[in-house]
C-alpha positions in Angstrom: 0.0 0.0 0.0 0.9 3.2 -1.0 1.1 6.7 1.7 1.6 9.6 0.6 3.0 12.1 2.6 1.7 15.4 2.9 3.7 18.5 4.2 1.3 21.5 5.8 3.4 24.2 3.2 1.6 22.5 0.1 -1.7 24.1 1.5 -0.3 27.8 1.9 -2.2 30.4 0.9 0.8 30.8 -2.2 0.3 27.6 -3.0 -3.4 27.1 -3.0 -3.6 31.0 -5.3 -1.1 29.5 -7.8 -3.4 26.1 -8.2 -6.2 28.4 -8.2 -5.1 30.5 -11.2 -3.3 27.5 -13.1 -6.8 26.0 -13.4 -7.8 25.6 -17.0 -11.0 28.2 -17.4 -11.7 26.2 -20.8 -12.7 23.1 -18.7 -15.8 21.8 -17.7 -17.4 22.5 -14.1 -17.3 19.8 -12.0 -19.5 17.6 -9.7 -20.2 21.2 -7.5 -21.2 22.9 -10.5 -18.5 25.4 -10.0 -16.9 26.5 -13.3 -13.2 26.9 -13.3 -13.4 30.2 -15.1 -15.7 31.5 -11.3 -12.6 29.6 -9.4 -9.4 31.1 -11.4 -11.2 34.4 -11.4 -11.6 34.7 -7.8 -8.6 33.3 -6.8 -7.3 35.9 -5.0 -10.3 36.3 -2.7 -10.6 32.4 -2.3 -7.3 31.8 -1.9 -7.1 32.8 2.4 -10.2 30.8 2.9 -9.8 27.7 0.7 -6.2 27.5 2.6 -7.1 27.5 5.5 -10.3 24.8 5.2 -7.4 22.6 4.6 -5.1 23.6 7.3 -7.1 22.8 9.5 -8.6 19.8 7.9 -4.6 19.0 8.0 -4.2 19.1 11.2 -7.1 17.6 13.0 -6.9 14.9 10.7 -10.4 14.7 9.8 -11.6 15.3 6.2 -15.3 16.5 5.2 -17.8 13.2 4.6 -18.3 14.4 1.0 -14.9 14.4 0.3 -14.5 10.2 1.6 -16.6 9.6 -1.6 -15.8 8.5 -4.8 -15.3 6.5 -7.8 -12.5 5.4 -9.5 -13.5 4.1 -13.0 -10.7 2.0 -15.4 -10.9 4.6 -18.8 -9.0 3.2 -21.6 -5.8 5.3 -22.5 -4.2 3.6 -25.7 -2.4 0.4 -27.2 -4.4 -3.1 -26.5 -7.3 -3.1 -24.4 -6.6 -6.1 -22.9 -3.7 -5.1 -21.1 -3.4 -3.3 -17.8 -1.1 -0.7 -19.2 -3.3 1.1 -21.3 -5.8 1.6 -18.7 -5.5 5.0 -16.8 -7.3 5.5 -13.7 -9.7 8.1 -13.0 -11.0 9.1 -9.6 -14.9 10.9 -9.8 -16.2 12.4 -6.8 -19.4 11.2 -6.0 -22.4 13.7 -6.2 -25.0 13.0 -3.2 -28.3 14.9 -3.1 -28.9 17.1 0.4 
């Protein structure tokens, strides 16, 4: 089994603006409905806030229940479908109704 390690400077506010504004505006929204072009647009303000929901998600150690949910699909990449090699795997968040 695979861990990744995670160190608390990844989700600085510096870090979390550049993802922000390195989001392709071109793209689809995703399962929140949010388009990227709302996200890259308002990064500055969203940025502070965004950053420090995952601080402190960081360092209690507990995630939001929506974000434990998912589905990871097998989409075909290229070469021979019948080997494992040219199968990529794709992780969809899972959408529940409130």
């Amino acid at each position: 089994m695979f861990i990744a390690t995670v160190s608390p400077k990844c989700f600085g506010q510096d870090s979390v603006l550049k993802k922000l504004k390195g989001l392709h505006s071109d793209k689809s929204s995703g399962p929140d409905s949010m388009h990227t072009m709302l996200l890259t647009e308002c990064a500055d303000e969203l940025a502070g806030p965004v950053s420090t929901i995952f601080v402190q998600s960081y360092q209690s150690g507990n995630l939001p229940q929506d974000w434990k949910f998912a589905n990871v699909v097998p989409i075909y990449k290229k070469g021979k479908r019948v080997t494992s090699a040219s199968i990529g795997w794709c992780l969809l968040p899972v959408c529940r109704a409130r």
